[in-house]
MARZADO-333869 format. One record per residue (C-alpha): residue number from 1; residue in one letter; z, x, y. Coordinates in steps of 0.02 Angstrom, whole numbers. Layout:
<pts>
- NUM	a	Z	X	Y
...
</pts>
This chain:
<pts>
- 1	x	-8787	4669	-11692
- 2	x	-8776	4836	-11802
- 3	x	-8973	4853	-11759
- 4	x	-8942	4832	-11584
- 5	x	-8800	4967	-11602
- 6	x	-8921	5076	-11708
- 7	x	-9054	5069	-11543
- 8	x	-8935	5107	-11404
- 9	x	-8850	5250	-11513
- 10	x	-9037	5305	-11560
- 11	x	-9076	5293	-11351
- 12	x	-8904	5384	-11293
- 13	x	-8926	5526	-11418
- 14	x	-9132	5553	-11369
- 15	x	-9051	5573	-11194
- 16	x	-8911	5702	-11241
- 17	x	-9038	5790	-11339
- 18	x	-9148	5815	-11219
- 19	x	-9023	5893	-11114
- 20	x	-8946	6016	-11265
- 21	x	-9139	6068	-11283
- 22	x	-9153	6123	-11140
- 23	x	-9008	6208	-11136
- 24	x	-9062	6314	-11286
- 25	x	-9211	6345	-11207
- 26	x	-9154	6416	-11049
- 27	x	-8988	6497	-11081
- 28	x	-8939	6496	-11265
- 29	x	-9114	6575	-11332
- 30	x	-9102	6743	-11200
- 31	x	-8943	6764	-11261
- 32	x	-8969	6750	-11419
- 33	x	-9125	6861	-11426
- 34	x	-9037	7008	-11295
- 35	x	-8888	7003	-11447
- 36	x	-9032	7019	-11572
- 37	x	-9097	7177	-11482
- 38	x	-8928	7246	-11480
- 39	x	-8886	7205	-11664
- 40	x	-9069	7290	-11704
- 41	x	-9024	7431	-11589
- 42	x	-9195	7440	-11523
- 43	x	-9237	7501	-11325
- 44	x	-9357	7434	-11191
- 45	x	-9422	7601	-11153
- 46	x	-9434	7772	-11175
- 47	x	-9616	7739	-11214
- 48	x	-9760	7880	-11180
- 49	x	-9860	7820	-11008
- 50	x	-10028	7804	-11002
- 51	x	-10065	7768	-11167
- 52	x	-10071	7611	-11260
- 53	x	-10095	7505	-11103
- 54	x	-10203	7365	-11196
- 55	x	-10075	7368	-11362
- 56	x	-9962	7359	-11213
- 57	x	-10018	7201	-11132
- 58	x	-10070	7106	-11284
- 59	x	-9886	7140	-11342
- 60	x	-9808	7058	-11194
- 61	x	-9945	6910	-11211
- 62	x	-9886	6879	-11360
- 63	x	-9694	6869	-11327
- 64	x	-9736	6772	-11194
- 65	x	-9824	6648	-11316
- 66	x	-9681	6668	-11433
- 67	x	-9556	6622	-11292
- 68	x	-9654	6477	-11243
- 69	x	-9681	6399	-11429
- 70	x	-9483	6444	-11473
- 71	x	-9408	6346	-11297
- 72	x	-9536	6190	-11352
- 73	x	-9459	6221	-11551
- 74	x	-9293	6218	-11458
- 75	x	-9325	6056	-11344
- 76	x	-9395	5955	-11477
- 77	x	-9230	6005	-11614
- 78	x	-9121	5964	-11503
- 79	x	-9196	5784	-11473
- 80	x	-9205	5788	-11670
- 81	x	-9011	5841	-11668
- 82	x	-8973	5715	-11541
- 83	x	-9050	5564	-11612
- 84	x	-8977	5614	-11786
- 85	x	-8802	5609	-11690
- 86	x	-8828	5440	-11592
- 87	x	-8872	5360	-11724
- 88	x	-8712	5423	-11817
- 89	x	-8606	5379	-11672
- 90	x	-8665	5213	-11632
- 91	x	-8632	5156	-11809
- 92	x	-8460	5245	-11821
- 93	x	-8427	5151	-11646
- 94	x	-8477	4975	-11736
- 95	x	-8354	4987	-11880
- 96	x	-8197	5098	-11793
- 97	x	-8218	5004	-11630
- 98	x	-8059	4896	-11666
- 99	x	-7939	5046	-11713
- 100	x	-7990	5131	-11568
- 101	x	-7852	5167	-11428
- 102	x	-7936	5120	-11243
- 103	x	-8046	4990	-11134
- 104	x	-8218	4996	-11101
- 105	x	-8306	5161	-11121
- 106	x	-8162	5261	-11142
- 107	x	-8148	5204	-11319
- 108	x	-8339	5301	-11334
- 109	x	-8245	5450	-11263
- 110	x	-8114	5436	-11396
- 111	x	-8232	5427	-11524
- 112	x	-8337	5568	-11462
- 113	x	-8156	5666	-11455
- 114	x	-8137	5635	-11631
- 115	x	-8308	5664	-11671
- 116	x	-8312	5839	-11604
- 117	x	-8157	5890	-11660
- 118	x	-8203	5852	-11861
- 119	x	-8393	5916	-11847
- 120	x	-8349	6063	-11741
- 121	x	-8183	6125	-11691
- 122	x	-8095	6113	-11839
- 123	x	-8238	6221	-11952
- 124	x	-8261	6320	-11822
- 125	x	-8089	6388	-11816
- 126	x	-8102	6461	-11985
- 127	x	-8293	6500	-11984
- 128	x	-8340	6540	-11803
- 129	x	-8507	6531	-11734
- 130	x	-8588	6695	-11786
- 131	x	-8663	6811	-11684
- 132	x	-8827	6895	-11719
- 133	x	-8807	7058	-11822
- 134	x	-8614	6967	-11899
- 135	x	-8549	7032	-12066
- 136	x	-8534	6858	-12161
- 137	x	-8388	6853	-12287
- 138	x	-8398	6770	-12438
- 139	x	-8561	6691	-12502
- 140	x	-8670	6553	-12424
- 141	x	-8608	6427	-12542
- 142	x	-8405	6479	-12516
- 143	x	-8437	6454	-12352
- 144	x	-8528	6282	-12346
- 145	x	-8344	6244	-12450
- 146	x	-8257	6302	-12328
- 147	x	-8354	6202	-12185
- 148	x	-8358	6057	-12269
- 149	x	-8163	6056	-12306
- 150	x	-8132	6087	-12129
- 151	x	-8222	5950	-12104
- 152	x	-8121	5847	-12187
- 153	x	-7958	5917	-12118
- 154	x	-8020	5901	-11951
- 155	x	-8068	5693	-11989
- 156	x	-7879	5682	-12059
- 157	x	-7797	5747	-11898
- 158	x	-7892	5658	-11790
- 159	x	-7861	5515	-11888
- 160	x	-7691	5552	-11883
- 161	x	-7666	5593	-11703
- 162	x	-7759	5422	-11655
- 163	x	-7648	5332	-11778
- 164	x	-7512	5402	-11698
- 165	x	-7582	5387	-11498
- 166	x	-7576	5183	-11545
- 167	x	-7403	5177	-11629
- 168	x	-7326	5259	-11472
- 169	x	-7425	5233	-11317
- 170	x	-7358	5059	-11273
- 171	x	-7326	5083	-11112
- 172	x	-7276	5254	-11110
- 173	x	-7445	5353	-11101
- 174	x	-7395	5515	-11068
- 175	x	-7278	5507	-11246
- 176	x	-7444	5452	-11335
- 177	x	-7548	5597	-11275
- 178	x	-7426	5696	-11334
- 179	x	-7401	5629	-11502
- 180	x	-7601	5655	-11512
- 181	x	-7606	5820	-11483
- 182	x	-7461	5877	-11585
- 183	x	-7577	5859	-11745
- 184	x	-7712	5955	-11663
- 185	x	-7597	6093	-11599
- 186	x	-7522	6106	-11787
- 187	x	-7682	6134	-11841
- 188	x	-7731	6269	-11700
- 189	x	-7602	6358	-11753
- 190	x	-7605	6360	-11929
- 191	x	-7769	6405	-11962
- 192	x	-7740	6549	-11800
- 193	x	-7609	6622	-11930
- 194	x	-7653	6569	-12094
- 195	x	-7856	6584	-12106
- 196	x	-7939	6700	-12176
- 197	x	-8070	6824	-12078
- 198	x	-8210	6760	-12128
- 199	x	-8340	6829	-11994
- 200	x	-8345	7011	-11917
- 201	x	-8447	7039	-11740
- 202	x	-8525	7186	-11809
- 203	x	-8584	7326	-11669
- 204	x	-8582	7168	-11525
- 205	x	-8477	7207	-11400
- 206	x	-8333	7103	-11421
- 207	x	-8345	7019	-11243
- 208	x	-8528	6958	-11273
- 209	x	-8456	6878	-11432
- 210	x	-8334	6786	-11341
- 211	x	-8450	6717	-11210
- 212	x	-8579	6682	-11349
- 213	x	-8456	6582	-11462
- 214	x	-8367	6476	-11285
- 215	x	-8570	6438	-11229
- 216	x	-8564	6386	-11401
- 217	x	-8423	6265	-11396
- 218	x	-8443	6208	-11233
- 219	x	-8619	6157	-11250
- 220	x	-8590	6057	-11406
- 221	x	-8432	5964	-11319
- 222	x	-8580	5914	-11179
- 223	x	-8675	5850	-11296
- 224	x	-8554	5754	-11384
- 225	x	-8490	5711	-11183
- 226	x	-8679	5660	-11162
- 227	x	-8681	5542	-11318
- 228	x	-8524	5440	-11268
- 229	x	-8576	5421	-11096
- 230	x	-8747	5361	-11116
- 231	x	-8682	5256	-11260
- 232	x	-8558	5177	-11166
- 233	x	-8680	5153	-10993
- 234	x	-8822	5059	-11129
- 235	x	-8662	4971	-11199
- 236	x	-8607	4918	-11003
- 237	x	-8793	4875	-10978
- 238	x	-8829	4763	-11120
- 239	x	-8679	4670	-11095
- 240	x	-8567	4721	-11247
- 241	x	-8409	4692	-11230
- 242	x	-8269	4791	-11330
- 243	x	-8181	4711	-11460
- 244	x	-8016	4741	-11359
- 245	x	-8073	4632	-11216
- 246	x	-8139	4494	-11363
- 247	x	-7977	4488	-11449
- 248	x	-7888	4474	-11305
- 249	x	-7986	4317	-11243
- 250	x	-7966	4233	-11414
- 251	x	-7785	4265	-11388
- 252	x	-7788	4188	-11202
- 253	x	-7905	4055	-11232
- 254	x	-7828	3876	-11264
</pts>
């Protein structure tokens, strides 16, 4: 059964990859190369006409071929990045299924929830995506610390807040969501307060740094979105039923 779980994890996260490749293709590697040029402080013009036209046009050829071999770099990393993360999720899915809160797919949701918040949200509030042209505090391997402690404060709290979610939900929903979040809140906070700086935006405007950093969140919560879904579809597909609905017909049957 783990194999099987391996296969559909494998499948889900080729599919969510494909998508996040694309992604960086189209919209994350402009951006990222327009906040390159800014960092660099070079110009698109300004140059003397009428001379250079060949140096000119064999330049541009070969951006264009740069473009083109980067977006096909991009696609196939993100299928790389996806399949690494299916494969993850489908085995964390076979051995947390049971402490999971939820029916059906939502408990992919959950896990996907959880998932994000511990590989994401919680270094990121300390170390923020940075921005081409950032002024990096500390040294590389301070800051892999850092991450990776995160990391393992943002595990605990989603731990925690699905630990407490089960104690409290019992047929009060609404007082379980709550209890979930408060954990995550707490640690929104503290880390808004107590964290050091730990990455400067450099000459970047500050607005394109905030739109850069949100496309940055928001396209790793799709693919995690993406994962879950397609996990839980191939789950529906195959037949799988959660271990919720299993225990509950041992329970029933006579």
């Amino acid at each position: 059964m783990l194999v099987d779980y391996l296969e559909r994890g494998v499948l889900a996260g080729a599919i969510a990859g494909i998508a996040y490749g694309v992604y960086m293709a189209i919209v994350a590697n402009p951006l990222i190369g327009y906040m390159e040029t800014l960092a660099d402080g070079r110009e698109h013009g300004g140059h003397a006409h009428g001379t250079g036209d060949h140096s000119h046009e064999a330049a541009e050829h070969a951006h264009a071929v740069s473009e083109a071999t980067t977006a096909v770099v991009s696609v196939g990393s993100g299928v790389l990045w996806g399949i690494l993360l299916g494969g993850v999720f489908a085995l964390a899915f076979y051995f947390l299924e049971p402490a999971l809160p939820g029916r059906g797919r939502l408990k992919t949701y959950v896990l996907a929830g959880a998932g994000f918040l511990t590989v994401s949200v919680a270094p990121w509030l300390v170390l923020p995506p940075a921005t081409p042209g950032a002024e990096l505090a500390f040294d590389p391997t301070v800051r892999s610390a850092i991450y990776v402690g995160m990391m393992v404060l943002g595990a605990l709290v989603a731990a925690v807040s699905i630990y407490g979610y089960r104690r409290v939900s019992g047929g009060r929903g609404l007082l379980g969501v709550v209890t979930a979040a408060i954990p995550i809140v707490s640690l929104v906070a503290v880390t808004a307060v107590a964290a050091p700086t730990v990455v400067e935006s450099g000459s970047t405007p500050t607005a394109l740094v905030t739109a850069f950093r949100g496309l940055t969140v928001l396209s790793q919560a799709a693919l995690w979105t993406l994962v879950a879904g397609s996990f839980g579809w191939l789950q529906a597909r195959a037949g799988v039923r959660s271990a919720t609905d299993r225990r509950e017909d041992l329970l029933t049957s006579p």
